[in-house]
C-alpha positions in Angstrom: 125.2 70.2 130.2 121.6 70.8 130.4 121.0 73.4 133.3 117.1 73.7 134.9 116.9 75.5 138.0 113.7 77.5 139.6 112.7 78.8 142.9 110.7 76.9 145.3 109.3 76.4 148.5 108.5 72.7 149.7 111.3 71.8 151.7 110.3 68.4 152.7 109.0 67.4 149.6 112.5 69.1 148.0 114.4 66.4 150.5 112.1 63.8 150.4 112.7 63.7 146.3 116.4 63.8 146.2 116.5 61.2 148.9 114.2 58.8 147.0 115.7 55.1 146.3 115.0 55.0 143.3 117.9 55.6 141.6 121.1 53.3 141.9 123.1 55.9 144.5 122.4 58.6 146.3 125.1 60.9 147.5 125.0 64.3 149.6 128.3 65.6 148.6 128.1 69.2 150.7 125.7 70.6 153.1 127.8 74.0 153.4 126.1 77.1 156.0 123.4 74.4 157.3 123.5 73.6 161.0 122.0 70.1 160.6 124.0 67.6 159.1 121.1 66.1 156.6 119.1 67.4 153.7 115.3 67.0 155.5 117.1 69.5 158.3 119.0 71.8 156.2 116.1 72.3 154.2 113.9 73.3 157.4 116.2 75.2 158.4 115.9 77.6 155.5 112.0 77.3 155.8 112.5 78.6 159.5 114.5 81.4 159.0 111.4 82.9 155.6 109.1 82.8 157.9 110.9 86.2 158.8 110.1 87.2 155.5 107.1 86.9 153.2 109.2 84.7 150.9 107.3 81.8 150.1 109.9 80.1 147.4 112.9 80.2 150.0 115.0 78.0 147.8 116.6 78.0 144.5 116.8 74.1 143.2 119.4 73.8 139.9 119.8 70.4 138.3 123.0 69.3 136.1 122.5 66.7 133.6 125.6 66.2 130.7 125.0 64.4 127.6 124.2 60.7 127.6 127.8 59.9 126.2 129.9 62.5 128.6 131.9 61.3 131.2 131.8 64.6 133.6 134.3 64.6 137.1 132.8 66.0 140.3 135.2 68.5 140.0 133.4 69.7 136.5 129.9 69.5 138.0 131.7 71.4 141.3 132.8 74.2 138.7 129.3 74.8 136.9 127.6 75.1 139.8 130.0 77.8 141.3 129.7 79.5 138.2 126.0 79.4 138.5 126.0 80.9 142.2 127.7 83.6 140.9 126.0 84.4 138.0 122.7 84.0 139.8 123.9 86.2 143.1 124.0 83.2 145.5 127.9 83.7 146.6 128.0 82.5 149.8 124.7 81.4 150.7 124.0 77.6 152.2 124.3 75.3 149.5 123.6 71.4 149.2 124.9 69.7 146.8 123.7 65.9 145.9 124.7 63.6 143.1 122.0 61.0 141.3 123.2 57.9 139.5 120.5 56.4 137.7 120.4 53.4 134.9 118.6 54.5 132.2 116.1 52.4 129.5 119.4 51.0 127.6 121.1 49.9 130.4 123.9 52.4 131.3 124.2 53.8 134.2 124.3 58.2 134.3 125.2 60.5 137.0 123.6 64.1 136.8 123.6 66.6 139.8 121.6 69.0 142.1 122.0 72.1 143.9 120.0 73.8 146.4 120.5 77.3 147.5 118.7 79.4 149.7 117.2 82.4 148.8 117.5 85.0 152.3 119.8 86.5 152.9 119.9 86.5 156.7 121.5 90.0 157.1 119.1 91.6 155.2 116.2 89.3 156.1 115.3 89.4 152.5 114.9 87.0 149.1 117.6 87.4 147.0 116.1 88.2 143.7 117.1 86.5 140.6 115.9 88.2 137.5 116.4 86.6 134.1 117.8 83.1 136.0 116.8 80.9 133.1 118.5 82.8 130.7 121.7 83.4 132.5 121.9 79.3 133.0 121.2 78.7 129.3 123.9 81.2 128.6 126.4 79.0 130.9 124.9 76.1 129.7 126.0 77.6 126.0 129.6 77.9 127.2 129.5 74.2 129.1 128.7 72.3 125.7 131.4 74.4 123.5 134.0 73.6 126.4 133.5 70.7 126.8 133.4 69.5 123.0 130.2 68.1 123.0 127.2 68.5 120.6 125.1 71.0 121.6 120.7 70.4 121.4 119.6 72.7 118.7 117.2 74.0 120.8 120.0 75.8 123.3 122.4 77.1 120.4 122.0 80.4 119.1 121.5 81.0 115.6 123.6 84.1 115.4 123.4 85.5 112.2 120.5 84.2 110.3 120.4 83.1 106.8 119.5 86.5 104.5 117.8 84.8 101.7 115.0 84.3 104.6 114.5 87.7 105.9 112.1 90.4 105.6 111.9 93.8 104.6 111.8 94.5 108.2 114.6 92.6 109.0 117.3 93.6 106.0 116.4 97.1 106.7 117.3 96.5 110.7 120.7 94.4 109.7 121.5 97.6 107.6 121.5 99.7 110.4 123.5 97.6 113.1 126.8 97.0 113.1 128.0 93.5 113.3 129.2 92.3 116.9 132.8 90.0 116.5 131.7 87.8 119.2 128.1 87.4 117.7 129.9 85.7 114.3 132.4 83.7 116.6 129.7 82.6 118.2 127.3 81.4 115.4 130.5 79.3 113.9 130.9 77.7 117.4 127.4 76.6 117.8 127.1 75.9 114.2 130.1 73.6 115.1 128.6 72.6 118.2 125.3 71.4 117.1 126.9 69.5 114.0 128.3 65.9 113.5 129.0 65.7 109.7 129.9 68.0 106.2 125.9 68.4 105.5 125.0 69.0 109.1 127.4 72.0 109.5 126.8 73.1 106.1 123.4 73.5 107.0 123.7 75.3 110.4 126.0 77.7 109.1 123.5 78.4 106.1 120.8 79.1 109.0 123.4 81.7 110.5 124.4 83.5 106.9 127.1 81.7 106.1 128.5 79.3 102.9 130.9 77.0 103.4 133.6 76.8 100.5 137.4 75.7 99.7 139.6 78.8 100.9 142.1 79.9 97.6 144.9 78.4 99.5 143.5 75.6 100.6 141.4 75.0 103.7 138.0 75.1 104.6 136.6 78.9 104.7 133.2 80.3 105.5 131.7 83.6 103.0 129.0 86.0 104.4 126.8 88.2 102.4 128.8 90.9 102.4 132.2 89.0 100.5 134.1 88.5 103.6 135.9 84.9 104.1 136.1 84.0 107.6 138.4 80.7 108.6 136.6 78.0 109.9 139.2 76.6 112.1 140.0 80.1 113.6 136.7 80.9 114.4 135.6 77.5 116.0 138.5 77.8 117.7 139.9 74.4 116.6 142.9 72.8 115.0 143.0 72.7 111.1 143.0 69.1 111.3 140.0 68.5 113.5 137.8 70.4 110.8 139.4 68.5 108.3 138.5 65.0 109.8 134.4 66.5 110.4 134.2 68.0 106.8 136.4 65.8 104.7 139.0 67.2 102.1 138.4 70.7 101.2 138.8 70.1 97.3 135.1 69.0 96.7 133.7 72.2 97.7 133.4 75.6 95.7 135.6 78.1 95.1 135.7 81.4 97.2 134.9 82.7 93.6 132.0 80.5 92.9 130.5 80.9 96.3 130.5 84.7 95.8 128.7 84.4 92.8 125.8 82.2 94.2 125.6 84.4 96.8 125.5 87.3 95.1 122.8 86.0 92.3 121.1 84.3 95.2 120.9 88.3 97.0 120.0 90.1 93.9 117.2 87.9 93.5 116.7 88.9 97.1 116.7 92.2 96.7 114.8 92.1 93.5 111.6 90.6 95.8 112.6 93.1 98.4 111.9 96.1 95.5 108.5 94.7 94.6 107.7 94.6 97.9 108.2 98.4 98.6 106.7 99.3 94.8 103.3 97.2 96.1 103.9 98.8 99.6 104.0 102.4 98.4 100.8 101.4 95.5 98.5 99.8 98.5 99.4 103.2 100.6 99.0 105.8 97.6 95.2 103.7 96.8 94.7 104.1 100.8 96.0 107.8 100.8 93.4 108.8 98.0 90.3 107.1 100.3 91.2 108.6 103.5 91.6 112.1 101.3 88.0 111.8 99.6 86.6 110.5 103.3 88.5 113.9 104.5 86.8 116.1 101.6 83.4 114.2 102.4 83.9 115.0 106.1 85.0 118.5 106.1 82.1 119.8 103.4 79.5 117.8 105.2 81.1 119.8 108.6 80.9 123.3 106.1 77.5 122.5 105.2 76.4 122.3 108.8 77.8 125.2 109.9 76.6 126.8 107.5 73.0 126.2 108.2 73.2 126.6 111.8 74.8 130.4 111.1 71.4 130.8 108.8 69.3 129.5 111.5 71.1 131.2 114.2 71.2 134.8 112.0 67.7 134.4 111.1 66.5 133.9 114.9 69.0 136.8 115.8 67.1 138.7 113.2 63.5 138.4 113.6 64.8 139.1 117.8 66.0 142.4 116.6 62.9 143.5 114.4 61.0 142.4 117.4 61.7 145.8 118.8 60.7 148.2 116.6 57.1 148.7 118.0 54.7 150.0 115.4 51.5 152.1 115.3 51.1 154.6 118.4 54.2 153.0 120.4 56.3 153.1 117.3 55.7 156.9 116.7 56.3 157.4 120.6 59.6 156.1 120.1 60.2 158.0 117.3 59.6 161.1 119.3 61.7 160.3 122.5 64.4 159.1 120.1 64.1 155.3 121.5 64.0 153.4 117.9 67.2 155.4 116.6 68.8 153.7 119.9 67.4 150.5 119.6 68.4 150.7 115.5 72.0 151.3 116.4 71.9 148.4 119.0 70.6 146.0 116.0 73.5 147.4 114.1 75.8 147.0 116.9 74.6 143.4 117.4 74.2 142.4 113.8 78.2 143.1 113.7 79.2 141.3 116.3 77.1 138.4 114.8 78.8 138.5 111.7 82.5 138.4 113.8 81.3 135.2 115.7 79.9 133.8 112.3 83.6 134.6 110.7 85.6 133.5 113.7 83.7 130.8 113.4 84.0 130.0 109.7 87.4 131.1 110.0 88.6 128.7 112.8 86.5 125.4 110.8 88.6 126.6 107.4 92.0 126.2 109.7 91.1 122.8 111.3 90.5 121.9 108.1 93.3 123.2 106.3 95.5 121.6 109.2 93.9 118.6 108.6 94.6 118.2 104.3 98.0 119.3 105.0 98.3 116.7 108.1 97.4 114.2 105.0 99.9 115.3 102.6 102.4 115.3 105.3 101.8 112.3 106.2 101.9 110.7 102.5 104.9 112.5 101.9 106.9 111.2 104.5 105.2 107.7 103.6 106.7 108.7 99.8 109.9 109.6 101.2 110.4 106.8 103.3 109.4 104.1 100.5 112.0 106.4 98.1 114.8 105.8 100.8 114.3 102.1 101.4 113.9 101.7 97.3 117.6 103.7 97.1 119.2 101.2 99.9 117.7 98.6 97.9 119.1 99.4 94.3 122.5 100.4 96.7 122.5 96.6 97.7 121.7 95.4 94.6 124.4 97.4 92.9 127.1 95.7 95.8 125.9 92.5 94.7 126.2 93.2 91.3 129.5 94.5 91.6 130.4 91.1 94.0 129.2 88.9 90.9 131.2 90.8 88.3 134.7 90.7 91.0 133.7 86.8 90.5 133.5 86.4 87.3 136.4 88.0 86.7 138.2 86.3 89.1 136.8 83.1 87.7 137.6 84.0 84.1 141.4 84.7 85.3 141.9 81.4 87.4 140.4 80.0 84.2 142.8 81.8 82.3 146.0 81.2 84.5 145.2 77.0 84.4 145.4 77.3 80.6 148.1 79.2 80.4 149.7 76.8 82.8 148.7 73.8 80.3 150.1 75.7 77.8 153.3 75.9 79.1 153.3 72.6 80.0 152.7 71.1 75.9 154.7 73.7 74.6 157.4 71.5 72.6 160.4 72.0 73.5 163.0 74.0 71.6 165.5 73.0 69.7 168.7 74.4 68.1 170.8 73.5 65.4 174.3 72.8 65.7 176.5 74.1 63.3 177.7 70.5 62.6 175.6 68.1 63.0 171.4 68.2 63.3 168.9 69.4 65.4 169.7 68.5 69.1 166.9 69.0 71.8 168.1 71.7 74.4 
């Protein structure tokens, strides 16, 4: 059955709607932990006890509705919602439970149900949290529909495995690396089952989930998967032989395991064929976009020399002229040749100059590592992109190779069932033999 559910606040209006006459009947089956004996007053009475808390959606409303054609018991509706309260946290907590039986555009009367929780817990004074609540009731929704038989809404089943001939790169490289969950493939077969009524509508949902359906080698209706494997259909529904026999008809007019592994297998190779030019215009695009950022980076880097380069002229130049600026000349000059104060200031130009041409080295030093770190940064970085398109190319031409390998195991097994039927007819016209008595003539034996 369809499970909604969502916190609220509201508690009159909450009351006031699942009271309303408008349906045929009305029924408050439970009122359990409530002091007042009627919604309106249970319903306050949780609103009285939040405003202890900043809770403002004090309640938790759920509503049950089953399939048009189910006939469900209270005792089935009694059971989901338990299992709700449990899976949602709410063990214990005052409950109201009322049932709605309401005739519908065609006539027939349906009965669908509510719960009400509330949300504080009075010990603790607190909400009770309920983190991922719609996805915890669509999973018991899930199990509700494959218990109960019915046909599940597409929208609720899960798809399980998904059909390979529609991935992408992306997604065949991530399927490679997983390992397939056994309860992930019973479960696509059950809500394949599940959301199906006839031969095409099941063949179709288990195409959407990976799977072909085909005519098992000793008889019976089988599912294959990508990689080869045969999987029984009634085993893994989890039905009788007979019930799969009365949805899909007789098993004769489908393919062969054989045949099946063949259309697979050409139907994959073709797959992994697109998969290869995919990674060959991958790796093209990425080698035409490594060779523009690397002349951008040659561009960048001897536009950045070329600067630095003239700012060391400009600064040495500036240095310079500074330095010849003091050596006096005339009088001065020979005065400072006498008392020995140019052959001091000449060594601290000398001294100076030197350290000028450190910094200018350090500093042409440090731009030649930056940018050395930076080309072999981009040949890393292409390298690995190489690499990686390499190693996605070898899984590829790996799977191909498996598929190959599945279409030649068919084909042989093909040509030998081929091979054993006309040996079989040829056994069957052989002519009998006949022997000759010593007396008389030739007497069939």
């Amino acid at each position: 059955m369809i499970l909604v559910g969502n916190p609220r606040g509201g508690a009159r209006d909450l009351a006031r709607h699942l009271m309303k006459t408008e349906n045929e009947r009305v029924e408050v089956a439970e009122l359990r932990g409530f002091v007042a004996d009627d919604l309106d007053g249970a319903f306050q009475e949780s609103y009285a006890i939040s405003r202890g808390t900043k809770c403002r959606q004090f309640l938790f409303s759920l509503s049950l509705n089953p399939p048009k054609e189910a006939q469900v018991s209270e005792e089935a509706f009694s059971q989901a919602i338990d299992r709700v309260e449990t899976k949602l946290g709410l063990t214990g907590q005052p409950r109201a439970i009322v049932y709605h039986e309401k005739r519908g555009d065609d006539g027939a009367v349906r009965r669908h149900a509510h719960a009400v929780w509330s949300r504080i817990d009075v010990q603790e004074m607190k909400a009770i949290p309920l983190p991922h609540s719609k996805r915890k009731m669509q999973d018991i929704a899930r199990d509700l529909y494959l218990e109960h038989g019915w046909t599940m809404p597409r929208g609720l089943a899960v798809s399980g495995q998904r059909d390979p001939r529609n991935f992408t790169l992306a997604e065949w490289q991530q399927a490679r690396r997983i390992k397939e969950d056994p309860r992930e493939i019973k479960a696509a077969f059950q809500d394949a089952w599940a959301v199906s009524d006839s031969k095409a509508a099941f063949t179709h949902a288990l195409q959407e989930r990976g799977y072909w359906l085909a005519q098992g080698d000793r008889r019976g209706h089988v599912a294959v998967d990508r990689h080869g494997e045969v999987h029984n259909i009634a085993k893994r529904v989890g039905v009788r032989t007979k019930a799969v026999r009365e949805r899909l008809g007789d098993e004769a007019a489908l393919p062969s395991v054989a045949d099946t592994k063949r259309e697979i297998a050409k139907a994959m190779q073709a797959k992994m064929e697109e998969f290869q030019r995919e990674v060959a215009e991958k790796e093209a695009l990425e080698r035409k976009e490594a060779e523009g950022k690397r002349a951008a980076l040659k561009e960048r880097q001897s536009t950045d020399r070329k600067a630095l380069q003239e700012t060391t002229q400009r600064l040495q130049q500036a240095e310079e002229k500074e330095r010849k600026s003091r050596l006096r000349g005339g009088l001065l000059g020979l005065w400072d040749r006498i008392r020995g104060e140019r052959k001091r200031t000449l060594e601290r130009n000398a001294q100076e100059a030197e350290v000028a041409r450190d910094r200018d080295k350090a500093q042409r030093d440090t731009l030649t590592a930056v940018q050395l770190a930076q080309r072999r940064e981009m040949v890393k970085e292409r390298a690995t992109q190489r690499e990686r398109n390499k190693g996605v190319a070898r899984d590829l031409t790996e799977d191909a190779k498996v598929f190959q390998k599945m279409e030649t195991e068919a084909d042989q097994e093909r040509a030998a069932r081929r091979e054993a039927f006309k040996e079989k007819r040829r056994s069957q016209e052989r002519p009998r033999r006949r022997s000759r008595s010593r007396d008389g003539p030739m007497l069939d034996r």
